[in-house]
VEXDREN-2710 file (C-alpha; in Angstrom, 1 decimal):
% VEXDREN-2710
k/r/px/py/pz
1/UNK/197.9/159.2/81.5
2/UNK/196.7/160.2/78.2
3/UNK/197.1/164.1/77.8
4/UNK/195.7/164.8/74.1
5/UNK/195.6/164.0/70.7
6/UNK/196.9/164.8/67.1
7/UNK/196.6/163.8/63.8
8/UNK/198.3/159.6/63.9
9/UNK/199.5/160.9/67.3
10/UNK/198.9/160.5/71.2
11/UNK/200.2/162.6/73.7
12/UNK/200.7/161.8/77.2
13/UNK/200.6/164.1/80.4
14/UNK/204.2/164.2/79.8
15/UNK/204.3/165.4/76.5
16/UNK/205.7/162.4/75.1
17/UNK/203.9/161.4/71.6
18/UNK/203.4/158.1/70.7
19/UNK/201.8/156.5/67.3
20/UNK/198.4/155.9/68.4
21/UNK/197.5/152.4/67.0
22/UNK/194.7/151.7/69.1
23/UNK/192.9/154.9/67.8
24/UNK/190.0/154.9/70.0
25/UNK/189.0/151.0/69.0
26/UNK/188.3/152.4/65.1
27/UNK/186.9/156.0/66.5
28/UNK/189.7/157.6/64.9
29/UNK/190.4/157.3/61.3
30/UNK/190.5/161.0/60.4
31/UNK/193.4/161.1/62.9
32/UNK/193.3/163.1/66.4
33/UNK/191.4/166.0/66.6
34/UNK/190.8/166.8/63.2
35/UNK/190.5/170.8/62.8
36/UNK/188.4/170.5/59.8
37/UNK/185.8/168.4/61.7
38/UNK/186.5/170.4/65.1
39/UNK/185.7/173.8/63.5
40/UNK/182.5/172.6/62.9
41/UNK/181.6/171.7/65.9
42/UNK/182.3/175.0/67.6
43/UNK/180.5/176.9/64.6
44/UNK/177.2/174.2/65.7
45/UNK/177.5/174.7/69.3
46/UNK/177.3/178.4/68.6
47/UNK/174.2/177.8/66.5
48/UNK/172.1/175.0/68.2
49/UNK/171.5/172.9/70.9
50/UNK/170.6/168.9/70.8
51/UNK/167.0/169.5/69.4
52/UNK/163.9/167.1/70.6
53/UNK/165.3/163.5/70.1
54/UNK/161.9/162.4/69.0
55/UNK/161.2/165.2/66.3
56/UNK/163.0/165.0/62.6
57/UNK/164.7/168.1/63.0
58/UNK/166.8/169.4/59.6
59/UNK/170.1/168.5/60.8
60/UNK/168.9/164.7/61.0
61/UNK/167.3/165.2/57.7
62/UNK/170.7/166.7/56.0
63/UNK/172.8/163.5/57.9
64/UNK/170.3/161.0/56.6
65/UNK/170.6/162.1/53.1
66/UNK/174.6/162.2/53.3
67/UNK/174.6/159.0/55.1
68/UNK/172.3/157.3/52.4
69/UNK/174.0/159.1/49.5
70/UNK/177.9/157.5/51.2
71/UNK/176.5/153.9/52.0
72/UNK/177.3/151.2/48.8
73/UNK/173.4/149.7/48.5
74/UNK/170.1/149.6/49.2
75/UNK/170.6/151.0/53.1
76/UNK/168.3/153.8/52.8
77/UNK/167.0/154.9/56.4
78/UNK/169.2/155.2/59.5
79/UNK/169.0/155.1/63.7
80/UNK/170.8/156.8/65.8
81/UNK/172.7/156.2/69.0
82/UNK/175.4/157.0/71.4
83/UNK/177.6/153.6/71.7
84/UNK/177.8/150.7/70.0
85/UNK/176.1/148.8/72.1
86/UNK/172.7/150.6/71.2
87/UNK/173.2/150.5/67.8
88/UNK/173.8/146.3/68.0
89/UNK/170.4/146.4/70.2
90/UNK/168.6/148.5/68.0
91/UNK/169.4/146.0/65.5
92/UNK/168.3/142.6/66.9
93/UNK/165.2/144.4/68.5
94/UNK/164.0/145.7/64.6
95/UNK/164.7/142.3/63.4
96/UNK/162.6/140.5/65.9
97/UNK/159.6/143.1/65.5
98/UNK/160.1/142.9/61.9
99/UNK/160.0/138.9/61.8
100/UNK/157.8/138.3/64.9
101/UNK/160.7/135.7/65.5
102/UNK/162.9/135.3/68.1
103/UNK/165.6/133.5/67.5
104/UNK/169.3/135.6/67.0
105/UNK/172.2/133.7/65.2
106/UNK/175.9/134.7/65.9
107/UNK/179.2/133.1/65.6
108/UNK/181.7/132.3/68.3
109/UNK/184.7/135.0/68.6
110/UNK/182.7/138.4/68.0
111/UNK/182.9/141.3/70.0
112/UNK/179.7/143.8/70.0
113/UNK/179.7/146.0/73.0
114/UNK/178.6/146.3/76.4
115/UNK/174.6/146.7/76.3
116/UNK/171.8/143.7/76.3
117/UNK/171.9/142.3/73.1
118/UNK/175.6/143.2/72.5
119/UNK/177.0/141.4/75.3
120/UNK/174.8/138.2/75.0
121/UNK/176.4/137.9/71.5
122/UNK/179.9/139.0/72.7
123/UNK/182.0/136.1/73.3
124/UNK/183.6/136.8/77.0
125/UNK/183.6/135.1/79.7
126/UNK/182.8/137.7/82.1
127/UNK/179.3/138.3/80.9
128/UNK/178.9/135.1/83.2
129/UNK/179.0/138.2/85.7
130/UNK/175.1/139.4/85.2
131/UNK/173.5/136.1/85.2
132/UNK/171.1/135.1/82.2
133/UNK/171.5/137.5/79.7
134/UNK/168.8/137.5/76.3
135/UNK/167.5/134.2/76.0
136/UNK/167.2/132.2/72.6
137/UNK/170.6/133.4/71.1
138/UNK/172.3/130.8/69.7
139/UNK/176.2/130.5/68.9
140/UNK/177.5/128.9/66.2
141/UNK/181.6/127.7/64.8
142/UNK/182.4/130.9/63.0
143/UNK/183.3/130.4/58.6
144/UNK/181.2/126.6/59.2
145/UNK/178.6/127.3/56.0
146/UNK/177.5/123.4/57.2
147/UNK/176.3/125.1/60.7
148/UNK/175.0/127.8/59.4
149/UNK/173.3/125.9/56.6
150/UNK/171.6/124.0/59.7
151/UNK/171.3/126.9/62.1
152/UNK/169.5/129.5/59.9
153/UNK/165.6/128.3/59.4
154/UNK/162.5/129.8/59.3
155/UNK/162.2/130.8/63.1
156/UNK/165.6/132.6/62.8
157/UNK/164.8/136.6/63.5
158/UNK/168.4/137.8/62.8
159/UNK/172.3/136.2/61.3
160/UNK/174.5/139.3/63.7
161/UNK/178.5/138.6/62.6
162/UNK/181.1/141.1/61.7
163/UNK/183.2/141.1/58.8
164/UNK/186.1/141.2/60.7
165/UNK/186.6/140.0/64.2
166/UNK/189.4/142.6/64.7
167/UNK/189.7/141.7/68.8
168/UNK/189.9/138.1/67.5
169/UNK/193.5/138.3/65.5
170/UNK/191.4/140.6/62.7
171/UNK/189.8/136.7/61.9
172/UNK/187.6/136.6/58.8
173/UNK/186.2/134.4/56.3
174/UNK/186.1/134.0/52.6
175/UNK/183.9/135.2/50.2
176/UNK/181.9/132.2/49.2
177/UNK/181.1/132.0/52.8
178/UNK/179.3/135.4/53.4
179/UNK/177.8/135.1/49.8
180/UNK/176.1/131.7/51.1
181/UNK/175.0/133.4/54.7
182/UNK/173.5/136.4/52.5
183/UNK/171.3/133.6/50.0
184/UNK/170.6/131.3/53.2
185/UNK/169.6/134.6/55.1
186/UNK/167.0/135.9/52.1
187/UNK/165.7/132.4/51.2
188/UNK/164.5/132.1/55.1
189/UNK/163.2/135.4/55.4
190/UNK/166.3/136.3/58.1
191/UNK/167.5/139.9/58.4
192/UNK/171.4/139.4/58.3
193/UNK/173.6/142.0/60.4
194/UNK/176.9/143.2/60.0
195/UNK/178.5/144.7/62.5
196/UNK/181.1/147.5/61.4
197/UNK/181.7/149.7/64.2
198/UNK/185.6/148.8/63.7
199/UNK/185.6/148.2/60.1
200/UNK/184.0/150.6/58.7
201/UNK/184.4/154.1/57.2
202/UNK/187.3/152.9/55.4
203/UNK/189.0/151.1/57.5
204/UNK/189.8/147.9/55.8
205/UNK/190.4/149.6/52.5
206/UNK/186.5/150.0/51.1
207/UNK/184.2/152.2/52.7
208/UNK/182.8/149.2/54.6
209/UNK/183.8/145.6/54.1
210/UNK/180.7/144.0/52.9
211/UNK/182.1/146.1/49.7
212/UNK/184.9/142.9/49.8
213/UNK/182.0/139.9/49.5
214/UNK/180.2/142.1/46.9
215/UNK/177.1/142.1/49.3
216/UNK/174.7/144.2/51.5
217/UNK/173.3/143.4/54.9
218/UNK/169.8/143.9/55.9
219/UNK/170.9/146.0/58.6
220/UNK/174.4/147.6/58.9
221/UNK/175.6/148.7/62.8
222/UNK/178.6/152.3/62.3
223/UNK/180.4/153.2/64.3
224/UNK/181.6/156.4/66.5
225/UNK/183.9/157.1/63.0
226/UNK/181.0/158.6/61.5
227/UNK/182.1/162.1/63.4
228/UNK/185.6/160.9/63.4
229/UNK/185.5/160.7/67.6
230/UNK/184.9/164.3/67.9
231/UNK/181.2/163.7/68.7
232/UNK/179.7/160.5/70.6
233/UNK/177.3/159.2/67.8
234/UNK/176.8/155.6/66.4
235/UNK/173.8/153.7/64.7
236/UNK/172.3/152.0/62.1
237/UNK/171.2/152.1/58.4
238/UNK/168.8/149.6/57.3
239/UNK/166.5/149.1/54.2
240/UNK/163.4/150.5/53.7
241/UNK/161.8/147.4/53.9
242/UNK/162.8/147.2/57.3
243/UNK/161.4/150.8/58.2
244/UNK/157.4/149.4/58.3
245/UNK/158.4/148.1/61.7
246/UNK/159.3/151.5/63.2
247/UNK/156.3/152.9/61.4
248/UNK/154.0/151.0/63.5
249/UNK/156.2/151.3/66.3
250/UNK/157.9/155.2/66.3
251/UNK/159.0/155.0/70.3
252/UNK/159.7/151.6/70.4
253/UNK/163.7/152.3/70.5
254/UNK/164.6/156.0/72.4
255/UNK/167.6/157.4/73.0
256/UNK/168.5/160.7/74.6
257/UNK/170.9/162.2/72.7
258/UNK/170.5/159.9/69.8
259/UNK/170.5/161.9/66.8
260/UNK/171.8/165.0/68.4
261/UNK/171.8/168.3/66.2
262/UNK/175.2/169.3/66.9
263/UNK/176.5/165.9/66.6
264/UNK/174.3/165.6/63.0
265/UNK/176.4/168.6/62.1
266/UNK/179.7/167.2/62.9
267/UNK/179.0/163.6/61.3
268/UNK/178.3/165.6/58.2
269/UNK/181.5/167.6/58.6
270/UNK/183.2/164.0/58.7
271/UNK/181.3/163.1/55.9
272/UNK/182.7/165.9/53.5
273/UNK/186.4/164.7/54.7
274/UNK/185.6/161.5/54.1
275/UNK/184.0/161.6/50.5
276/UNK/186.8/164.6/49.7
277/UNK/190.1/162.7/51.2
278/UNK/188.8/158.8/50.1
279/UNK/191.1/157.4/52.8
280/UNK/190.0/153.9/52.3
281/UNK/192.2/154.7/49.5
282/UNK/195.4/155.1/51.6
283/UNK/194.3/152.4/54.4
284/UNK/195.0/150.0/51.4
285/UNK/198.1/151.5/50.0
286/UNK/199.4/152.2/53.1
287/UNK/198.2/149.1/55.1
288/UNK/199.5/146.8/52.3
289/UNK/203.2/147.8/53.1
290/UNK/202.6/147.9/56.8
291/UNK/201.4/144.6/56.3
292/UNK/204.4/143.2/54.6
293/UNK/206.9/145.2/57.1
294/UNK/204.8/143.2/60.2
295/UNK/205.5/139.8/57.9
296/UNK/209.1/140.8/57.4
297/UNK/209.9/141.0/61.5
298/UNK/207.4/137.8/61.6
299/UNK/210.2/136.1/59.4
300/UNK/212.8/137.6/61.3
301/UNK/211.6/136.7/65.1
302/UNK/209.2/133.7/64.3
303/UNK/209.7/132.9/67.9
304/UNK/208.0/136.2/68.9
305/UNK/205.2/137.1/66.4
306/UNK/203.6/134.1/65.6
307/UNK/201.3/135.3/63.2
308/UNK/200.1/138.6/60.6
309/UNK/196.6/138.6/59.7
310/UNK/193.8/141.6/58.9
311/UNK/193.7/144.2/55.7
312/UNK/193.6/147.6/55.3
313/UNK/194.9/149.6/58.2
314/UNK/193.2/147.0/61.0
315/UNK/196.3/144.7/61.6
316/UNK/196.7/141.9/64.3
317/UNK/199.9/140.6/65.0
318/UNK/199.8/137.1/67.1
319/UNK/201.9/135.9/70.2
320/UNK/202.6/132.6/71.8
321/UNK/200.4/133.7/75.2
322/UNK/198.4/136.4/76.6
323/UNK/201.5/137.1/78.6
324/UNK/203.9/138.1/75.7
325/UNK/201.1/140.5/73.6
326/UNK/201.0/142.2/77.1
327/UNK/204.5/142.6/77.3
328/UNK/204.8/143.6/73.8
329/UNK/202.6/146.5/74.3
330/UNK/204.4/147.7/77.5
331/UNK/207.9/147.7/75.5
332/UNK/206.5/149.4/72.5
333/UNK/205.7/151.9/74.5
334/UNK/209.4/152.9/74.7
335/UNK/209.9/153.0/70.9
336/UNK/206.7/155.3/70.6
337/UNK/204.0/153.0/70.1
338/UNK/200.7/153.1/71.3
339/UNK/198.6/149.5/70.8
340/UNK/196.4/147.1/73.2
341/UNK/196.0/143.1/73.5
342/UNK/192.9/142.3/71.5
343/UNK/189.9/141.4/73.5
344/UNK/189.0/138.0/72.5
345/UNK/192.0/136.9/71.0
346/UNK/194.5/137.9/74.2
347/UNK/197.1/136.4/72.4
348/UNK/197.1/139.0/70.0
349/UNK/197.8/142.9/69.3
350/UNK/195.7/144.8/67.2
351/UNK/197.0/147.5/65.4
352/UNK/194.4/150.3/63.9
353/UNK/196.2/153.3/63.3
354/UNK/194.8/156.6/61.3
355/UNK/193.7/156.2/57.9
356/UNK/195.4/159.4/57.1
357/UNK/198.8/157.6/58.4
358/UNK/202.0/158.9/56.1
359/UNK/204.7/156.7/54.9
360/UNK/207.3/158.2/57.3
361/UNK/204.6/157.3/60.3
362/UNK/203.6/154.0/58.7
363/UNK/207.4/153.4/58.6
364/UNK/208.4/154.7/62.1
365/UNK/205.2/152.0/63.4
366/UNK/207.2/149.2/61.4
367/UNK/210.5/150.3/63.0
368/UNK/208.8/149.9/66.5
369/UNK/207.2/146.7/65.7
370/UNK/210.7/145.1/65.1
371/UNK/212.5/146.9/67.6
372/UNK/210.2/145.5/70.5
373/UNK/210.1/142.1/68.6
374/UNK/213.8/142.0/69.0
375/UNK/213.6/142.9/72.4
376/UNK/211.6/140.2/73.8
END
């Protein structure tokens, strides 16, 4: 049972501390229970209370400036949210108001979350579960620019990928491909989507990985990183283009304790670490030679780890079954490593530790990889 938290570390209820390279599912990449971020939520509790959720209130002024100020491009107004799930909702429900079309285009492999929208474009077969989910989504071979080219038209609402499938083996594609998705997208009026609740804030060694295909989505879905996990908050940013839609529509899309004060004063308390520390910087110093240790014990047990894909500090290491990633993670355990089986790609482990991670720690996880691999 998990007892706590610190810095690239988690604790169990036995007090033993393991390298946390699940991290919350990309929550974490100011490390556990940042004191910085932490202080500040103490000092805002003390001060404030959630506000009205459907008033502008100056703390969601402040995070919206800071937010637009951080963001590479043209994403000037934001949403906000609890879970990811809202946020990938929030999205597909502004770009069919926006278009008055219905049709949403994803790509086979993704993983959005748990709401509506999000599972219908998940690819799991437990959705199956709750019957027919949000009709006219359609699902196309993920990195085929010849289906998208025939997919996209001008009855397509929304194009909703991310970057990075990180619970797919961290599968991605290349740059000519998203730079042909972005033109198709614009020249048929679509709103394109990025997902980047797990690769974003730095986690693949930019701020956010449309940086890497030298593009910008219509509409951008964050993550719980934005506080760092010490406050339940997700969204989106979008451009102001888009913004006419909630204009004419200001209720259409509610949420509680979306856009809470305290939690507005803790993202911007993440912010400051963030623009003051850069650790997009270190994810791809750091992530680099964690990469090459992973492809080093791939040489060595080629039998074991099949694969080494991802950048930054979101890894995926590959196994021949579902079977062996799940034993991995069990015997990792015992050389103080923390990681899970990805979510689409069973086959595979992903490994997301803090972007704050040390050499010693980012050695001591490359120590444990090839001690397990040699174990199995």
């Amino acid at each position: 049972m998990e007892g706590g938290g610190e810095g690239s570390f988690l604790v169990d209820d036995d007090g033993n501390r393991y390298l946390d390279c699940y991290g919350g599912a990309g929550t974490y990449n100011l490390g556990r229970r940042n004191r910085e971020i932490i202080a500040e939520l103490r000092s805002a509790a003390r001060e404030i209370d959630q506000g009205n959720f459907v008033m502008l209130s100056e703390q969601k002024a402040m995070l919206g400036r800071r937010l637009d100020e951080f963001l590479p491009g043209n994403l000037e107004c934001m949403l906000l949210g609890v879970v990811r799930g809202e946020g990938v909702d929030a999205a597909c429900k502004l770009a069919r108001g926006r278009t008055g079309r219905k049709n949403i285009i994803t790509v086979d492999g993704g993983w959005y979350g748990q709401t509506g929208f999000a599972l219908t474009l998940s690819d799991r077969g437990d959705k199956r579960l709750f019957g027919e989910l949000i009709p006219e989504v359609t699902t196309i071979p993920y990195g085929d620019i010849t289906a998208a080219r025939k997919a996209i038209s001008r009855k397509t609402a929304a194009f909703v990928i991310e970057p990075v499938q990180a619970e797919n083996h961290c599968r991605t594609a290349d740059f000519g491909y998203y730079r042909e998705i972005r033109r198709l997208c614009s020249k048929k009026g679509a709103i394109l989507v990025f997902d980047e609740t797990q690769t974003g804030f730095g986690r693949t060694g930019k701020k956010f990985a449309y940086e890497h295909f030298n593009i910008v989505p219509d509409i951008l879905v964050f993550g719980e990183a934005i506080t760092g996990g010490i406050f339940p908050m997700t969204g989106i940013a979008f451009t102001r283009k888009l913004k006419s839609f909630f204009d004419a529509h200001p209720l259409i899309h509610l949420c509680t304790f979306g856009g809470h004060d305290v939690g507005c004063r803790v993202a911007c308390a993440a912010m400051d670490v963030y623009e003051r520390t850069k650790p997009w910087q270190n994810a791809l110093l750091v992530g680099d030679m964690l990469r090459n240790l992973f492809l080093d014990v791939a040489r060595k047990y080629p039998e074991v780890i099949r694969s080494v894909s991802g950048t930054g500090l979101l890894l995926s290491l590959s196994f021949a079954d579902e079977s062996k990633a799940n034993h991995f993670c069990i015997t990792a355990k015992k050389h103080g490593l923390f990681a899970v089986p990805g979510r689409v790609a069973k086959n595979s482990v992903v490994l997301r530790p803090a972007l704050t991670l040390g050499l010693d720690e980012m050695k001591s996880i490359g120590r444990a990889v090839s001690q397990t691999a040699g174990e199995l």
